[in-house]
TORPA-4810 file (N, C-alpha, C, O; in nm, 3 decimals):
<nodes>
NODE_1_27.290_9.079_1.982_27.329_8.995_2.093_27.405_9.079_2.195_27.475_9.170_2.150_X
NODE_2_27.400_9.063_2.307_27.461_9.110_2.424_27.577_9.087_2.443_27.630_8.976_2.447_X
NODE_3_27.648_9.236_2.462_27.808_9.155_2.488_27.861_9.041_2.603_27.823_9.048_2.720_X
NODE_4_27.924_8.969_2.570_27.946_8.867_2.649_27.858_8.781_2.641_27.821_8.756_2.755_X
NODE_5_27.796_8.714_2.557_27.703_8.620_2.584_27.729_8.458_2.607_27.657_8.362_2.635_X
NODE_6_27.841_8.475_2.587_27.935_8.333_2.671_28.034_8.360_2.775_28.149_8.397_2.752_X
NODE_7_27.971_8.334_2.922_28.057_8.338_3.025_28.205_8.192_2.996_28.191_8.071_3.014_X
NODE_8_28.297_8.247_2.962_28.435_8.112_2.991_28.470_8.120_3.103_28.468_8.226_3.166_X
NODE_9_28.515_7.988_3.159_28.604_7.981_3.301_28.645_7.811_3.287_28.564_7.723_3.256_X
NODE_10_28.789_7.789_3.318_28.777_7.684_3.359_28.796_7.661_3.504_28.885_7.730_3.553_X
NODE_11_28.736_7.581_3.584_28.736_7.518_3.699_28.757_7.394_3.735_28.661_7.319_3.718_X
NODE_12_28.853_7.348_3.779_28.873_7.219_3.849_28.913_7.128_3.699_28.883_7.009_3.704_X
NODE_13_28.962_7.167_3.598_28.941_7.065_3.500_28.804_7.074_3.428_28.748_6.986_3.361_X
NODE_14_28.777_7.156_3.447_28.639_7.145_3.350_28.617_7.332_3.306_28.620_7.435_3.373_X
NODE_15_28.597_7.304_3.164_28.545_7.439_3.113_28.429_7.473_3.085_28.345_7.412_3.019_X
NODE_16_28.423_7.581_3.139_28.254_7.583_3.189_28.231_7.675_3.098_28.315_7.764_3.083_X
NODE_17_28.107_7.675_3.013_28.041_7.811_2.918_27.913_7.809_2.963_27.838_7.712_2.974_X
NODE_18_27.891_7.938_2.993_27.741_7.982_3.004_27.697_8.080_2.932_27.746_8.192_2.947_X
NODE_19_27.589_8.054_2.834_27.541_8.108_2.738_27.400_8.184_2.810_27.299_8.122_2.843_X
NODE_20_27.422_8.343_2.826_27.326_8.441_2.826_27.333_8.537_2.809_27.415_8.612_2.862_X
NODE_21_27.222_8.575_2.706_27.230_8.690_2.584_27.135_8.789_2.661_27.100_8.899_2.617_X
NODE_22_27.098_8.735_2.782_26.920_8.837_2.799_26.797_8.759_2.724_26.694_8.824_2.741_X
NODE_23_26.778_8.661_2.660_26.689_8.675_2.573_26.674_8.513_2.534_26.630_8.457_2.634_X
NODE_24_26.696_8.413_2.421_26.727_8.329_2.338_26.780_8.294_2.343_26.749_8.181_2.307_X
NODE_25_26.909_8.297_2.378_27.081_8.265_2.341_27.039_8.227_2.202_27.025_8.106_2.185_X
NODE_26_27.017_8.300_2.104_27.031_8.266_1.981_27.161_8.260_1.948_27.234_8.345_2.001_X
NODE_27_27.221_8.162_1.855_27.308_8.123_1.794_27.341_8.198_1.709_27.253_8.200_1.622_X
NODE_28_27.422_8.263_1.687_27.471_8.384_1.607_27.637_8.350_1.606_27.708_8.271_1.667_X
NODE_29_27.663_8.470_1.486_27.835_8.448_1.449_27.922_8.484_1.547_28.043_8.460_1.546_X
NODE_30_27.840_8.564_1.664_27.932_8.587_1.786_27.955_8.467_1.862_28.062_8.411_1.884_X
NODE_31_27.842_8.437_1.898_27.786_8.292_1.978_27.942_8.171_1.921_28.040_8.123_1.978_X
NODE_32_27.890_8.169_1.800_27.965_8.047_1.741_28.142_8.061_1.747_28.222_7.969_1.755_X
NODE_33_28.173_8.227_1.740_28.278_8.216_1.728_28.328_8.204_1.921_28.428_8.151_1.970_X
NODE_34_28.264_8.244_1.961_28.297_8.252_2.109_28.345_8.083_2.172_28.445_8.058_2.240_X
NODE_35_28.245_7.993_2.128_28.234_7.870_2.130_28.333_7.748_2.068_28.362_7.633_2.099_X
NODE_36_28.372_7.859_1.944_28.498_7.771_1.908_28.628_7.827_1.978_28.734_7.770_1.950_X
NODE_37_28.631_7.931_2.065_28.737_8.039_2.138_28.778_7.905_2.279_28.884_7.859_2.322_X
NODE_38_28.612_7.878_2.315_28.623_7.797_2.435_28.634_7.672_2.391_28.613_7.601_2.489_X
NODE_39_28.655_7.609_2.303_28.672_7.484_2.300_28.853_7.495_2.284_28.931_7.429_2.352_X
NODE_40_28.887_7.587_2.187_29.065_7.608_2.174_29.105_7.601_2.302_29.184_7.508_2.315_X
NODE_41_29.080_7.673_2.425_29.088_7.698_2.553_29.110_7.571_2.664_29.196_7.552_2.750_X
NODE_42_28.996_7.495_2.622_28.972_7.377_2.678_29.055_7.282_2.622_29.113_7.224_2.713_X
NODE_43_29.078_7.251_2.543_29.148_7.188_2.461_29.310_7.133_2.513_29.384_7.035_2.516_X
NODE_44_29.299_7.269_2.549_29.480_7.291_2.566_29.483_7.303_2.774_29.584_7.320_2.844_X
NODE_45_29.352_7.289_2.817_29.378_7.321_2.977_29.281_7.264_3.060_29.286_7.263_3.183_X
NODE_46_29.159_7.199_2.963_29.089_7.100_3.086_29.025_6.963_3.043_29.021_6.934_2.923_X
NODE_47_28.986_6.897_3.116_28.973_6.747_3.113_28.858_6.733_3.061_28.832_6.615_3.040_X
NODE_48_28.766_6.814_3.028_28.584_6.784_2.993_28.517_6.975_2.957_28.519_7.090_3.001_X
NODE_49_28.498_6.944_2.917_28.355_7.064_2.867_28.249_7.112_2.921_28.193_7.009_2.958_X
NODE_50_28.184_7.196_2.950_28.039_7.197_3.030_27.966_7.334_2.962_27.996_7.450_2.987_X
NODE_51_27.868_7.288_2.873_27.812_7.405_2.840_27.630_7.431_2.878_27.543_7.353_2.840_X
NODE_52_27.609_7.530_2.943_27.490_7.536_3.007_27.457_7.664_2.936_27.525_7.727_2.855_X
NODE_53_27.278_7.700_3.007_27.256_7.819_2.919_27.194_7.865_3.107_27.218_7.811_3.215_X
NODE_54_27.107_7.987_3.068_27.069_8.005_3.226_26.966_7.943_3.256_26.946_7.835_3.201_X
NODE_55_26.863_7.998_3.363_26.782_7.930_3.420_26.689_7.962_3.303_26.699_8.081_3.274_X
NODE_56_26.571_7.877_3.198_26.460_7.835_3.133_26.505_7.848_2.985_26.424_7.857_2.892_X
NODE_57_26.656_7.849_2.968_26.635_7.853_2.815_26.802_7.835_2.790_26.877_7.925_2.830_X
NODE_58_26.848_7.734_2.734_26.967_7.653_2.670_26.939_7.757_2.532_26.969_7.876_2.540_X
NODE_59_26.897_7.717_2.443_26.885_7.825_2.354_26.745_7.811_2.214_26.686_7.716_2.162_X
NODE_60_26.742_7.931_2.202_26.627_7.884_2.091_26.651_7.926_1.965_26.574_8.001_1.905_X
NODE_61_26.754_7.882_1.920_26.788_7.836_1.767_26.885_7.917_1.675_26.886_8.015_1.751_X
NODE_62_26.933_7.940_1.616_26.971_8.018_1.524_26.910_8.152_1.545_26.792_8.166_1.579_X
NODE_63_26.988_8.244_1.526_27.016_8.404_1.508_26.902_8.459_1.426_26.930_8.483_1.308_X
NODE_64_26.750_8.491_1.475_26.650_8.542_1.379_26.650_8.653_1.282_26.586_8.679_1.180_X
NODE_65_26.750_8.713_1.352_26.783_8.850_1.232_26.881_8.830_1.146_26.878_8.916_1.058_X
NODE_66_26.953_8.766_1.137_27.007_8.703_1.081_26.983_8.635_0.984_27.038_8.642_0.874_X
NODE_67_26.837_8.511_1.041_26.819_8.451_0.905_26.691_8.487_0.827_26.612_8.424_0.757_X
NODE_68_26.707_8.639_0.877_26.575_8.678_0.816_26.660_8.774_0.688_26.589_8.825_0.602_X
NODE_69_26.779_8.791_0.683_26.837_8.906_0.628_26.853_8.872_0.490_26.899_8.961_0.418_X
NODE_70_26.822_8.748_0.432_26.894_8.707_0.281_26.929_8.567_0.285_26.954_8.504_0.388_X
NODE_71_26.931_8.527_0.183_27.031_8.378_0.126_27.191_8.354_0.179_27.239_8.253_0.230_X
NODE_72_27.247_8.465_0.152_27.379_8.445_0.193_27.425_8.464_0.323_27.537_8.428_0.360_X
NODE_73_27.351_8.513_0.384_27.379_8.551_0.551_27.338_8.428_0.589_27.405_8.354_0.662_X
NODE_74_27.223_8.399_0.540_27.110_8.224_0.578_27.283_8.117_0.609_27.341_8.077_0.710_X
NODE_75_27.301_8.111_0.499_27.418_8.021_0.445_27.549_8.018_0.529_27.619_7.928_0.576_X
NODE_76_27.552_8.146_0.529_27.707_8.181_0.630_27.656_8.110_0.749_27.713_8.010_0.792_X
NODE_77_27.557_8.156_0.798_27.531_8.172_0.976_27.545_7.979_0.992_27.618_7.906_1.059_X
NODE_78_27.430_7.953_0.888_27.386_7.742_0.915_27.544_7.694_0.899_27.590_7.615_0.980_X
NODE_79_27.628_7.749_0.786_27.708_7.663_0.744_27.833_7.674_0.882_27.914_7.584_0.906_X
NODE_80_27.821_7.820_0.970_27.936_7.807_1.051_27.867_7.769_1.190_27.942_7.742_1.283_X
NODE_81_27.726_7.766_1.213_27.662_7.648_1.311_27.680_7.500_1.275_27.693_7.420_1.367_X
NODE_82_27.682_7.454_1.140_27.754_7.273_1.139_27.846_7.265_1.148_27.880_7.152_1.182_X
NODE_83_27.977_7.383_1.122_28.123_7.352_1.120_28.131_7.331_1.256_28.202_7.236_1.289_X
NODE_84_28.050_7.424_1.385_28.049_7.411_1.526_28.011_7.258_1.556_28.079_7.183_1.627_X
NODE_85_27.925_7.234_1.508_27.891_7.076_1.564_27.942_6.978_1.567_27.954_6.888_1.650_X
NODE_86_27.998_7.010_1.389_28.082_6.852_1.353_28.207_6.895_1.431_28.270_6.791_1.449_X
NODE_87_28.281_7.008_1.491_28.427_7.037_1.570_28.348_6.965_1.689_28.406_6.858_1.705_X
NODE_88_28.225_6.978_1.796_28.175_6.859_1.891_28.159_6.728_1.884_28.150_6.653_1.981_X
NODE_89_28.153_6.689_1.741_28.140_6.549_1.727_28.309_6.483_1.748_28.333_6.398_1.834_X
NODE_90_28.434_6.549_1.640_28.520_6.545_1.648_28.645_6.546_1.767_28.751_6.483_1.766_X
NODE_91_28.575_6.673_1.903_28.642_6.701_1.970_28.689_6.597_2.090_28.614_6.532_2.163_X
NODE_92_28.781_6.598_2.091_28.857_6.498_2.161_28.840_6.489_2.332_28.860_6.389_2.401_X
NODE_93_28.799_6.613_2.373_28.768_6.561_2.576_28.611_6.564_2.533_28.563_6.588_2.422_X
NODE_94_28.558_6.539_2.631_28.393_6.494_2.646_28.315_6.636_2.662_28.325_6.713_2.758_X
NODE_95_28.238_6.653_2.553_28.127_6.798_2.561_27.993_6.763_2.622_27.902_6.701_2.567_X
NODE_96_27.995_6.815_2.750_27.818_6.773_2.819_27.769_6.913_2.829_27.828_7.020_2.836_X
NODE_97_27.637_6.879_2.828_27.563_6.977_2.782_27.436_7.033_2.842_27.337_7.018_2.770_X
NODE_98_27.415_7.098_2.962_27.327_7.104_3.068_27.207_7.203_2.957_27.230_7.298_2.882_X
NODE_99_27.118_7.153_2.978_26.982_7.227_2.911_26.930_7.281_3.007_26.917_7.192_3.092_X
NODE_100_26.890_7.377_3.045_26.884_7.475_3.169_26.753_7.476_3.146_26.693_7.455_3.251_X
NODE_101_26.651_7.496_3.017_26.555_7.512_2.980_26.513_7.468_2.834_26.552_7.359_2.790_X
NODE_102_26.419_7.567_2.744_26.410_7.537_2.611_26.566_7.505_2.543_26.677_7.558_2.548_X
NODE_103_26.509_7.399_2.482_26.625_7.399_2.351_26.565_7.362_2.196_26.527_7.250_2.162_X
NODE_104_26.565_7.473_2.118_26.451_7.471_2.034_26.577_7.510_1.924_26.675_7.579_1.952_X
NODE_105_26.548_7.449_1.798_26.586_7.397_1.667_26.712_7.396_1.672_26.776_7.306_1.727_X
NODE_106_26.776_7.522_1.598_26.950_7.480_1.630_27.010_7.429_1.809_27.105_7.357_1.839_X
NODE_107_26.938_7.481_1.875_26.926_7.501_2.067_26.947_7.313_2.065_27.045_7.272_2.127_X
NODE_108_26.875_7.231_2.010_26.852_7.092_1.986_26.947_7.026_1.929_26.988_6.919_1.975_X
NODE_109_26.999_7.086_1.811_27.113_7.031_1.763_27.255_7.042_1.881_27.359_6.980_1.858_X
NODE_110_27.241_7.104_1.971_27.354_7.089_2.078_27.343_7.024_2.152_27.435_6.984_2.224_X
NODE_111_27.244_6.995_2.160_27.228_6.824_2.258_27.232_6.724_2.158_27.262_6.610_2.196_X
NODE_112_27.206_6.745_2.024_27.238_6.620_1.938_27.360_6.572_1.914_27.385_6.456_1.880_X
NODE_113_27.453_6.677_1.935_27.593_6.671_1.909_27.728_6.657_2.010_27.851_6.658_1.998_X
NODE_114_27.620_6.643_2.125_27.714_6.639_2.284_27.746_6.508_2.286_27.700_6.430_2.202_X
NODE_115_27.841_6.464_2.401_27.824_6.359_2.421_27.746_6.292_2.534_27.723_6.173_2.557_X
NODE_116_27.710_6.407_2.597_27.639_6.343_2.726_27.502_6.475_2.804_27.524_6.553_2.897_X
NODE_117_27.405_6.463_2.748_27.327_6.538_2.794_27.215_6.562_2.953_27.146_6.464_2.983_X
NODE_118_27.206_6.671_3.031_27.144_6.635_3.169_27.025_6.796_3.106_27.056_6.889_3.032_X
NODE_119_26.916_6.770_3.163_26.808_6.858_3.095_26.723_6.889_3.278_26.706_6.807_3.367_X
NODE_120_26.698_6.993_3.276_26.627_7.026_3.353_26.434_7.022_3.394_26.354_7.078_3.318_X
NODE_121_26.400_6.967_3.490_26.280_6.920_3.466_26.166_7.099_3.485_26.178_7.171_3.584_X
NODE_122_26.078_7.131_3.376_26.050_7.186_3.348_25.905_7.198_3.270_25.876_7.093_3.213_X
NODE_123_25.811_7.300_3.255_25.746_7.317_3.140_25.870_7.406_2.987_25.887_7.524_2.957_X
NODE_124_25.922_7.288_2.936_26.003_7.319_2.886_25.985_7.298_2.737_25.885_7.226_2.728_X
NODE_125_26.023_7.321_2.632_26.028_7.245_2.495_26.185_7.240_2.444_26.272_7.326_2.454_X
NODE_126_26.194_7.082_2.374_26.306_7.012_2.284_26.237_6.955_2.175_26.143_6.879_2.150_X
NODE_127_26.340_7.037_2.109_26.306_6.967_1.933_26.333_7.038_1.805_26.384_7.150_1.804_X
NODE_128_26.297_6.966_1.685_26.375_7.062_1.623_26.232_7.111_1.531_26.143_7.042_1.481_X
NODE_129_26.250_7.231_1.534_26.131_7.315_1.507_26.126_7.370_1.332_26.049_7.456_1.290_X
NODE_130_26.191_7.321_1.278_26.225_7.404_1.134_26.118_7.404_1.080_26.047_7.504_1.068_X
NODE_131_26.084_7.264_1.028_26.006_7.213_0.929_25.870_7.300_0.967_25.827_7.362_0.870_X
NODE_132_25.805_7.315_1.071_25.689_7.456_1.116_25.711_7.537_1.087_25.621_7.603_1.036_X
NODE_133_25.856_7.600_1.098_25.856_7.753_1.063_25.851_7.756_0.931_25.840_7.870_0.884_X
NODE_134_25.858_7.642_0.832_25.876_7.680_0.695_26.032_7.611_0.646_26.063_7.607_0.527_X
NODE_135_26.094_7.577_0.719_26.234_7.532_0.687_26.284_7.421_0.648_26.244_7.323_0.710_X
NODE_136_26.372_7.399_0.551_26.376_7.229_0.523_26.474_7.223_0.609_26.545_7.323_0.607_X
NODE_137_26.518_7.102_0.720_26.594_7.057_0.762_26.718_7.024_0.668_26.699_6.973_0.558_X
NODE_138_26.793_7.041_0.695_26.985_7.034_0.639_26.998_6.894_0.659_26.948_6.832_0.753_X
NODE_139_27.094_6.826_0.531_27.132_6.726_0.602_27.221_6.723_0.741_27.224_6.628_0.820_X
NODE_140_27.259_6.790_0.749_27.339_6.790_0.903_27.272_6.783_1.029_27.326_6.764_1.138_X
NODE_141_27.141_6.802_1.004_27.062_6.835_1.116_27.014_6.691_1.105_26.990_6.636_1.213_X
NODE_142_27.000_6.638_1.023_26.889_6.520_0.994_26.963_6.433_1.029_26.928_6.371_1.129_X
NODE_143_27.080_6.399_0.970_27.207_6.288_1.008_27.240_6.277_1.148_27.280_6.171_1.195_X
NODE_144_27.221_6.427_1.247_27.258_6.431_1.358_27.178_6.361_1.434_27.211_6.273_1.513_X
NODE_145_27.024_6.418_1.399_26.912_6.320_1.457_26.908_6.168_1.436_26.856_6.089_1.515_X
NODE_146_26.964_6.141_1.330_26.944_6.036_1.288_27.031_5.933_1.419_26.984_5.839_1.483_X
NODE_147_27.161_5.990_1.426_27.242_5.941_1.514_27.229_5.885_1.673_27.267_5.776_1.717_X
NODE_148_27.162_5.997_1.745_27.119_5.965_1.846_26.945_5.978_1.890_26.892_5.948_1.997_X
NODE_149_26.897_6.022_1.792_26.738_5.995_1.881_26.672_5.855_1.807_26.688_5.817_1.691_X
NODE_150_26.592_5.792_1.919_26.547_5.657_1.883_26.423_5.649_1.757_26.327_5.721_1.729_X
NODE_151_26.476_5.534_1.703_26.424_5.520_1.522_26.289_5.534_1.570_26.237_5.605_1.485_X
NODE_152_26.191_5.504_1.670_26.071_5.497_1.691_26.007_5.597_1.663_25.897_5.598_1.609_X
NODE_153_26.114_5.754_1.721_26.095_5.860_1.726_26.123_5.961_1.615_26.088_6.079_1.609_X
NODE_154_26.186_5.895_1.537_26.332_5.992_1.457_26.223_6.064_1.349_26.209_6.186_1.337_X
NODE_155_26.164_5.981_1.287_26.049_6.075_1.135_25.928_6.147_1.268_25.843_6.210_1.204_X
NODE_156_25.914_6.151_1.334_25.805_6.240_1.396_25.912_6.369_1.465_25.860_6.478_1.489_X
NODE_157_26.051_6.348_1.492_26.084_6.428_1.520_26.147_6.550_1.460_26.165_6.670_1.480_X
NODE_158_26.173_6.450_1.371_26.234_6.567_1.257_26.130_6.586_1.152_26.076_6.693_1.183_X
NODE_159_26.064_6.533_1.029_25.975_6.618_0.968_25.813_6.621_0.990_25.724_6.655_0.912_X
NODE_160_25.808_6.583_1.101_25.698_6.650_1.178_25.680_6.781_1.289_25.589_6.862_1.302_X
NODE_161_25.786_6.766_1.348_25.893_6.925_1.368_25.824_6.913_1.547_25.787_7.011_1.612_X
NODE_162_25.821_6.760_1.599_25.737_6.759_1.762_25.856_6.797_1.843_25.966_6.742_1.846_X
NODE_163_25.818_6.889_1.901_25.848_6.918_2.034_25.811_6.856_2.162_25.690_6.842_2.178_X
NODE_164_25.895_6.813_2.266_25.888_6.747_2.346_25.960_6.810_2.493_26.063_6.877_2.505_X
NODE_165_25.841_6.749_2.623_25.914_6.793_2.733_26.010_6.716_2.769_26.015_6.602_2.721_X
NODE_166_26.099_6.755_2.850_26.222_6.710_2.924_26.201_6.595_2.939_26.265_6.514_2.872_X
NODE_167_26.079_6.539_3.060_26.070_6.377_3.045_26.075_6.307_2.925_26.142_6.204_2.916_X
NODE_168_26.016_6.347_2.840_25.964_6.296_2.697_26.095_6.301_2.628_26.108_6.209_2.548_X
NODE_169_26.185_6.375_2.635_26.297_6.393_2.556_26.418_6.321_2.613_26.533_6.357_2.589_X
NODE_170_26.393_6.242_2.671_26.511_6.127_2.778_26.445_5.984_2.662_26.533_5.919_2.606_X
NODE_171_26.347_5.958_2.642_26.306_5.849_2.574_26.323_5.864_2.383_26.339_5.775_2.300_X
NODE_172_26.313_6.000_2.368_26.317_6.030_2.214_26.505_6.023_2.205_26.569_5.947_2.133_X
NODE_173_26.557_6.120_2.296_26.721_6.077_2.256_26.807_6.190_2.239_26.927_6.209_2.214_X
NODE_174_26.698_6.265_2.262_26.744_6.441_2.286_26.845_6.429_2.409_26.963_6.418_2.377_X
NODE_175_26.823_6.431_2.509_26.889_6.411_2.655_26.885_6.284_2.729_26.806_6.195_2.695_X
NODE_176_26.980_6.270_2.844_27.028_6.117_2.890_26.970_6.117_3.043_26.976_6.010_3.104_X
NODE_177_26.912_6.234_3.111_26.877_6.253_3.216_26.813_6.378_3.276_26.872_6.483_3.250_X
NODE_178_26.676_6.388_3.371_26.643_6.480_3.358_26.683_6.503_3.564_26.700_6.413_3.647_X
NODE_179_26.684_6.637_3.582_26.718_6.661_3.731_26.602_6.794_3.761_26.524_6.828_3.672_X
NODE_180_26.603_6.836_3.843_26.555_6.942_3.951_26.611_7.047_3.827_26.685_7.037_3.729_X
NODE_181_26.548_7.127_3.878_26.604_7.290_3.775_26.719_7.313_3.888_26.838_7.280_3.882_X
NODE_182_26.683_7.347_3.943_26.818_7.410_4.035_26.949_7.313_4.056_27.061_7.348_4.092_X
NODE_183_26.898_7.164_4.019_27.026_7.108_4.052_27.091_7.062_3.852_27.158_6.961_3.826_X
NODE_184_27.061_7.129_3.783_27.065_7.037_3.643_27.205_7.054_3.662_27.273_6.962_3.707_X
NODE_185_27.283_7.232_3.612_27.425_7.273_3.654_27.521_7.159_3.683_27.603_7.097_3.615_X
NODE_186_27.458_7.152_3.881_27.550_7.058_3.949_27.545_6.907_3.903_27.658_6.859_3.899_X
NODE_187_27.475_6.846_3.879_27.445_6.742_3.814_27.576_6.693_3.676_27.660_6.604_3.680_X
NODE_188_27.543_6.807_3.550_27.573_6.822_3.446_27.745_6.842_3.484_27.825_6.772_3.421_X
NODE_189_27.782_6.911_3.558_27.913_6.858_3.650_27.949_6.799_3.641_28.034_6.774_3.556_X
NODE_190_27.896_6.714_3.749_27.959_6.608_3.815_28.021_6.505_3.687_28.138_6.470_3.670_X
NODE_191_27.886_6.469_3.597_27.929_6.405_3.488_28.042_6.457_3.434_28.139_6.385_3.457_X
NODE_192_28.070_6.570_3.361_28.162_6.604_3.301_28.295_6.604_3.364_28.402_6.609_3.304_X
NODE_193_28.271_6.596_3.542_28.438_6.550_3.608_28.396_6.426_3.565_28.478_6.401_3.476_X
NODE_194_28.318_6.329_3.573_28.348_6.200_3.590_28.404_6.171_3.440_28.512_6.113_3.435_X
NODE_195_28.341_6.205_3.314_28.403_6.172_3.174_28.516_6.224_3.186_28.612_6.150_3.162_X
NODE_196_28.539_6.346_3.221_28.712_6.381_3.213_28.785_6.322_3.274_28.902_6.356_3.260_X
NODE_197_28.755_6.195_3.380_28.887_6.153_3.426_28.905_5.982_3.336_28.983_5.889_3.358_X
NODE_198_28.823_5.996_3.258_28.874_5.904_3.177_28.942_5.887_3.116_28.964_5.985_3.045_X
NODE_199_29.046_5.744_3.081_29.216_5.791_3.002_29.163_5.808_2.863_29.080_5.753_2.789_X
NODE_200_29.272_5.938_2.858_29.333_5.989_2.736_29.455_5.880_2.713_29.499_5.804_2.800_X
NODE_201_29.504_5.892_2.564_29.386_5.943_2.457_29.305_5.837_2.442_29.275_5.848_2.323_X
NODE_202_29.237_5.721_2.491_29.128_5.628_2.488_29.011_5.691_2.449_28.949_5.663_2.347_X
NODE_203_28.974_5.792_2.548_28.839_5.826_2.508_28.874_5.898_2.402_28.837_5.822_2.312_X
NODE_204_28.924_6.000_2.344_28.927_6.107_2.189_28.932_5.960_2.076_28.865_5.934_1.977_X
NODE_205_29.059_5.877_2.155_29.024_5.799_1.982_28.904_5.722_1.967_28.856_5.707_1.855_X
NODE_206_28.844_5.666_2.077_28.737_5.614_2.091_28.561_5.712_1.988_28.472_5.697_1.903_X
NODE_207_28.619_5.801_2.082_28.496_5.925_2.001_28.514_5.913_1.845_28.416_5.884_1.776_X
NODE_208_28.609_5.930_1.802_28.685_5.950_1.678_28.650_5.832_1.616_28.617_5.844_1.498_X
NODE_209_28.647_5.685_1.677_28.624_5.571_1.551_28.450_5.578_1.565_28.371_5.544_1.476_X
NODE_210_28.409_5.639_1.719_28.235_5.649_1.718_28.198_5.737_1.571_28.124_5.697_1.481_X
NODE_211_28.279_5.877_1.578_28.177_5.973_1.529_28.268_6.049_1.389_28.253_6.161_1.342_X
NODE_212_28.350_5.955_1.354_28.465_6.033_1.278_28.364_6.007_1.101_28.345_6.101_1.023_X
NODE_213_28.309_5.850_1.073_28.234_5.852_0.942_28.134_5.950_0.977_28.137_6.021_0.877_X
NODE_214_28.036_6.005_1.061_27.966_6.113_1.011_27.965_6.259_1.004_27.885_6.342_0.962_X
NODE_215_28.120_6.266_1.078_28.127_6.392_1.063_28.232_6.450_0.939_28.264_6.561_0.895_X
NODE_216_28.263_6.318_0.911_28.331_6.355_0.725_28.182_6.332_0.654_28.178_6.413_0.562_X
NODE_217_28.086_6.272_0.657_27.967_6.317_0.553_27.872_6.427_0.617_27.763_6.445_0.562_X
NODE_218_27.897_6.485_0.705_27.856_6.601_0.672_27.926_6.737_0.694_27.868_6.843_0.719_X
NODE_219_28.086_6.714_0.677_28.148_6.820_0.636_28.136_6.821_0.443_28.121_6.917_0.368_X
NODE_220_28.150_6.681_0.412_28.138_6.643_0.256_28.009_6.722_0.173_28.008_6.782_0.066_X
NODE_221_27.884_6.689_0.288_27.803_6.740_0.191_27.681_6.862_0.248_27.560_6.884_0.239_X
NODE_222_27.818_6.926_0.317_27.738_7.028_0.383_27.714_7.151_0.289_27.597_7.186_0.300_X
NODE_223_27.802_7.252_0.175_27.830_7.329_0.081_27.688_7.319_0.010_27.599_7.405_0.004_X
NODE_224_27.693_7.167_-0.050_27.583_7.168_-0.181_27.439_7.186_-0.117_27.345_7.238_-0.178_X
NODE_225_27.432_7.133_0.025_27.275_7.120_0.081_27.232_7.266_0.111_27.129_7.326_0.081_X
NODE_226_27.357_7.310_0.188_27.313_7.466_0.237_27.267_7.537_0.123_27.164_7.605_0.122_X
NODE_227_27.377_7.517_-0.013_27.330_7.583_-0.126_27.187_7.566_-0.215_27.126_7.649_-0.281_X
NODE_228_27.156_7.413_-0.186_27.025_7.396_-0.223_26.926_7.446_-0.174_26.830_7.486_-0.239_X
NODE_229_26.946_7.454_0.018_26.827_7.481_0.025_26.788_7.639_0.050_26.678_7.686_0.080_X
NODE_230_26.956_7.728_0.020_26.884_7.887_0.049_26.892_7.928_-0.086_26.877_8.048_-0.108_X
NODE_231_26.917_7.841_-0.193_26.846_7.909_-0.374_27.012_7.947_-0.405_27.006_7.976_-0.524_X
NODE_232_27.121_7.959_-0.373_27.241_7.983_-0.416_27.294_7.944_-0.531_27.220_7.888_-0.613_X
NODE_233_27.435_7.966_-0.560_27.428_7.910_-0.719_27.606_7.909_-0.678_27.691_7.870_-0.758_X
NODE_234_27.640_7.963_-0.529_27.764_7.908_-0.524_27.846_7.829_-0.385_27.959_7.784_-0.398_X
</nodes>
């Protein structure tokens, strides 16, 4: 991964991350730790969240060298990408989440776990891709889907492994709105001033009675699944 592959800044009340590696923004232990750097940041100095990737690609999934390296690297990398998610489900100002482009398998789970998604209109793909490459979906991934994409959609999206464009992914439950490529950014903004000026602490405890039972079952039974499904024994 490229150094710096998360631009931080906050502006106006809002902390802005932009994720570009050159490449994927694959999700890696840099990625993740950078991400929990900017949420500490935000936390303590702005009103809302804003995480974008660049122009045609939010990100495409988990760290490939990575999870090509072994069982236990497999394990480390998934298990400290759900600790990232369920800290978004948990986190107390509002995480929106501009999809600049692809957002492909783990890339998907960050719009599953936002609270407010804006996607750029595109020849683009959303979804979660595991189950093709060979992968069993985690419960964390599945529970997440389960949460916000529509039941109509939910078994074709997850173990059928469909990918979907931007329009298509406003109706499945991936994203809440699709804009212009050039305007997704400003768009994805605006929202995130508008959720941040909502009273505290209303909205955190609010989030908290929304999303607090599933993100204790899948901190609960995140250990044994990861371990099941990369062959572990601890």
């Amino acid at each position: 991964m490229a150094e710096r592959a998360v631009q931080s800044e906050i502006r106006d009340g809002v902390a802005v991350a932009t994720l570009d590696d050159g490449k994927a923004n694959a999700i890696g232990f840099d990625l993740v730790a950078a991400l929990h750097a900017h949420l500490d940041l935000a936390e303590q100095q702005a009103a809302a969240v804003l995480i974008s990737g660049r122009t045609g690609m939010l990100s495409g999934g988990f760290d490939l060298a990575v999870m090509r390296s072994g069982p236990d690297d497999v394990r480390r990398l998934v298990t400290a990408g759900a600790e990232l998610f369920v800290r978004f489900l948990e986190f107390p100002r509002p995480i929106i989440v501009a999809a600049t482009g692809h957002a492909i398998a783990a890339g998907a789970i960050l719009l599953l776990a936002s609270d407010a998604r804006v996607g750029a209109s595109g020849a683009f793909k959303i979804g979660l891709s595991e189950v093709a490459s060979g992968m069993t979906l985690p419960v964390f991934a599945i529970e997440l889907a389960r949460n916000r994409l529509s039941k109509r959609h939910f078994h074709r999206a997850t173990n059928q492994a469909a990918l979907y464009t931007p329009e298509a992914a406003v109706d499945v439950g991936y994203l809440d709105q699709v804009e212009a490529a050039d305007q997704v950014v400003a768009v994805a903004r605006a929202e995130a001033e508008r959720l941040g000026s909502l009273a505290q602490p209303a909205f955190g405890a609010t989030k908290q009675r929304l999303n607090g039972a599933l993100a204790a079952q899948l901190r609960d039974t995140l250990h044994a699944d990861l371990t099941a499904l990369t062959g572990g024994t601890r």
